[in-house]
N, C-alpha and C positions, 0 to 999 in steps of 0.2 A: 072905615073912617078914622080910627084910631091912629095906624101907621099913619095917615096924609098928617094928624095933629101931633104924635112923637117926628114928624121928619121936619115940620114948620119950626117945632122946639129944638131943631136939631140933636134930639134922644136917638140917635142911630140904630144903639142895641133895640131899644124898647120899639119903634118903628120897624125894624127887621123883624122881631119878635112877631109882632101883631101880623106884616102880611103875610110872612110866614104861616100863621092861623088862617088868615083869610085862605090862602093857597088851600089849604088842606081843606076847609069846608066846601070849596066851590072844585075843587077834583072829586068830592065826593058826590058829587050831584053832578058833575059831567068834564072827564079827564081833558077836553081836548077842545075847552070852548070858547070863545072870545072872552069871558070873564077869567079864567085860567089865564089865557094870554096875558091882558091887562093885568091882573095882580101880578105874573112873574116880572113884568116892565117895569110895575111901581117897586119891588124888592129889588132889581136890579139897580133903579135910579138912587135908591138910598143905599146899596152895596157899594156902588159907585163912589157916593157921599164920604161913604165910610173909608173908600180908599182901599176896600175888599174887590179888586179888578178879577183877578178867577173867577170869584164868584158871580159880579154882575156881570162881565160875558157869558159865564154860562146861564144865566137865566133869561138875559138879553136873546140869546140864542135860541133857548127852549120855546121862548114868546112868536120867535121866527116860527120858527117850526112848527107850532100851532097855526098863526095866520097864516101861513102857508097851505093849509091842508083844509083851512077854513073857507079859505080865497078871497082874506079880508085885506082887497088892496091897501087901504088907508094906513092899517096896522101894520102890515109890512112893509110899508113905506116908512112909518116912524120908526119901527125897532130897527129898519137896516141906519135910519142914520142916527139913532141912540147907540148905534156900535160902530158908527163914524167916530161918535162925538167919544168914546171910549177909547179909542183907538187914538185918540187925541192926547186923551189925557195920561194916556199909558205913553206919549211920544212914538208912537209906532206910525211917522207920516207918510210913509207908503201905503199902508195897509187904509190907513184914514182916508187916503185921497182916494180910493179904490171903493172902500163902502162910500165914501160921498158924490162920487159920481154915481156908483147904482142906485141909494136915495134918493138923490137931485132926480134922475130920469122915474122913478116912482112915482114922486112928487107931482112932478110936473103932467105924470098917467093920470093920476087922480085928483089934480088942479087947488091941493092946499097949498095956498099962499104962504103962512106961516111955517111949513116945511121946508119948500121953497127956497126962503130968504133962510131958516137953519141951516140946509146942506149947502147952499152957497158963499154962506161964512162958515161953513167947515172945510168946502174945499177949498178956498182962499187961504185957509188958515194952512191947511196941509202941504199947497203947493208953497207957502211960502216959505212954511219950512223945510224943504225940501229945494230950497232957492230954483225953483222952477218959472219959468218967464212964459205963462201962458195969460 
């Protein structure tokens, strides 16, 4: 809970800091589990913040790779378009419009609405820069 109130103060370090801690309690009580997932998400989304792109790809990634193996649709549907929305912001609109379709079709497997409406203003955003007429 700490990191959620350093990321609301916008304290980046001190919020990296905390879920950084969190990460390492909840790997120690089990490496590869939907709570691992979720805090590498929340450190990513504040790496992100922080305009540390490396880094919150690779955690955004690692987050994959857990609900992946987990088979936690919903979560793999949000981390693939958390690394749309990455891809965004790094201007990489190829690569964006590429995680925002596979999102969008996650999304739409698992019927959240508000992911939904994310990856289909990500990929509006992507094709647009990318002056694509679809």
């Amino acid at each position: 809970m700490s990191g959620h109130g350093h990321k609301l103060n916008k304290d980046y370090p001190a919020a990296i800091a905390a879920y950084r801690e969190a990460l390492e309690i909840d790997r120690s009580i089990s490496p590869e589990s939907d709570d691992v997932a979720i805090t590498l998400n929340d450190l990513a989304d504040v790496e992100k913040m922080n305009k540390d792109y490396p880094a919150a790809e690779r955690d955004y990634r690692e987050a994959l790779r857990i609900a992946k193996i987990i088979k936690d649709d919903e979560d793999i549907a949000l981390f693939t378009g958390n690394l749309a929305a990455l891809a965004l912001d790094r201007e990489q609109w190829a690569e964006a419009e590429s995680l925002a379709r596979e999102a969008l079709a996650l999304a739409e497997k698992v019927g959240r609405q508000e992911l939904i409406a994310s990856d289909c203003h990500r990929l509006a955003k992507a094709l647009l820069k990318q002056n694509h007429k679809s």
